[in-house]
N, C-alpha and C positions, 0 to 999 in steps of 0.2 A: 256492482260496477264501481262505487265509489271504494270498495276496497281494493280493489284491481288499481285506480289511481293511487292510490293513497299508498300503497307497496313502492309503485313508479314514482314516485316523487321523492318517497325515500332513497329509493335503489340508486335515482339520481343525481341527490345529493350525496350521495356514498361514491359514486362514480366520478363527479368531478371534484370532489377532496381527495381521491385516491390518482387521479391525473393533477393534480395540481401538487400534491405531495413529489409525486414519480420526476413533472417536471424541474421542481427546483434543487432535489438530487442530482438530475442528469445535470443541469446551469453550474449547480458548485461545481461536480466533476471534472465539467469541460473547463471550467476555468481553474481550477489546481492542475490539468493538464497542460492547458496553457502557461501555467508559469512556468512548469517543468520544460515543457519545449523550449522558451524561450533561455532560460538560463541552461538550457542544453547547448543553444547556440551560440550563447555568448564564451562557453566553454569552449565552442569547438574555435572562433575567430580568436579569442584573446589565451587560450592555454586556462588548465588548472590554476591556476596560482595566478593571482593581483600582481599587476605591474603599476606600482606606482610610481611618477614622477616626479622630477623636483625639478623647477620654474624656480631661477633668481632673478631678478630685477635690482639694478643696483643705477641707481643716476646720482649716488652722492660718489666725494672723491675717497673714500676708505671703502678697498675690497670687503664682502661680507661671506665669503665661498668659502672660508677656512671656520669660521663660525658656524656656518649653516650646514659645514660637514659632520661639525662635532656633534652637533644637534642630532643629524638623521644617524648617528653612527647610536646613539640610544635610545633611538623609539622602535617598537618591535617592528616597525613595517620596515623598517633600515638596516637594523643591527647586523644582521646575521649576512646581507647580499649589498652590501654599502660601494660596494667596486662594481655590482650588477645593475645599479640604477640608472636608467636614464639620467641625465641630469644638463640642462639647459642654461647657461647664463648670459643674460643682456646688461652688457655695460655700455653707459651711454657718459661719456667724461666730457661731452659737451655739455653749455647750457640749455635748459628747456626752453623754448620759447614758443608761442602758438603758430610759428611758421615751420618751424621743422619739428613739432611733434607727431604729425605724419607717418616721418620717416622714425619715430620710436616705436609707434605703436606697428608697421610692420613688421620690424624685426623683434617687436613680439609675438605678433602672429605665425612670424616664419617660425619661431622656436617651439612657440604650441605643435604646429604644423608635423615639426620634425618630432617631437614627442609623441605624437600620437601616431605617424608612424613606426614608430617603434613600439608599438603595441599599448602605450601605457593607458588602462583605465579609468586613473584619477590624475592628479595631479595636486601637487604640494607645493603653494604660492609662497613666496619669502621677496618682499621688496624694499628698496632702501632710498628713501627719495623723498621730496614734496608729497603732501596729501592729494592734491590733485592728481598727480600721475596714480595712485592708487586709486584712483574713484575712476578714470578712462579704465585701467588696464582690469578694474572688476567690470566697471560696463563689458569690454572683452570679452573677458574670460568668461561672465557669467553661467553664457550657453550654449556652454561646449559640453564636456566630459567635467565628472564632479569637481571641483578645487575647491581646497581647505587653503584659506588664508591664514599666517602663522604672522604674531605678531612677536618682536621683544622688549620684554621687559627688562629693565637693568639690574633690577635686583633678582629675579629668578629666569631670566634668559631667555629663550623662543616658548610661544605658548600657542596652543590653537586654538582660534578664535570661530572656529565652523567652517562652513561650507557657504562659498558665496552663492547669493540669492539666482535661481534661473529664470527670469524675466518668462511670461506666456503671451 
């Protein structure tokens, strides 16, 4: 009789390492399936191909849009389709002031607004202003669709600085 358990007790530790093996094969599967699904549907809503946008923000009195052309005309996401880009600009030739920044920060959001209807799934930040107006318009942006904030330097010209932070 005690060999009779003594088989069972193997048999069933054979049995639930071979279920528990079986299970976490089917776990990964389903979840490599699921990212397939998903980036299947991101395919289907947004097209093959990234549409990236460009978001200008300019509140100083020298336009930045002939600059920030030249930029996206040689980085590979721009080069090739520079006339196909969304592209968005806020100019605000008023002073800032905490009464009517309000009314800047909508017509930054109308622009996002309009950008992302047009399909685009990143977005490419370039602003010309006070530090403050940058630190609202990343609160903003933060989290929405990815944005890469792009700084310039004087001596080597627009550089990307990453992806602002998406607040949880």
């Amino acid at each position: 009789m005690d060999l009779i358990w003594d088989w069972m007790d193997k048999a069933s530790i054979i049995i639930g390492l071979g279920t528990f093996l079986f299970s976490a094969l089917t776990w990964f599967q389903v979840r490599r399936m699921r990212k397939r699904w998903a980036e299947q549907a991101r395919r289907i809503t947004v097209g093959d191909q990234a549409v990236p946008g460009v978001l200008i923000i300019n509140v100083a009195s020298e336009p930045i849009s002939a600059t920030v052309r030249r930029f996206v005309a040689t980085q590979e996401w721009g080069w090739e389709r520079l006339d196909e880009l969304p592209w968005q600009e806020v100019v605000w030739a008023k002073e800032v002031t905490p009464e009517i920044l309000d009314d800047l920060l909508d017509r930054v959001r109308t622009a996002r607004a309009e950008l992302q209807a047009r399909g685009c799934d990143s977005l490419h930040l370039f602003i010309r202003g006070p530090v403050m107006i940058g630190a609202l318009v990343g609160a903003l942006l933060g989290n929405g669709i990815p944005t890469i904030l792009y700084h310039m330097d004087s001596k080597q010209g627009y550089q990307s600085w990453g992806y602002l932070y998406r607040g949880r």
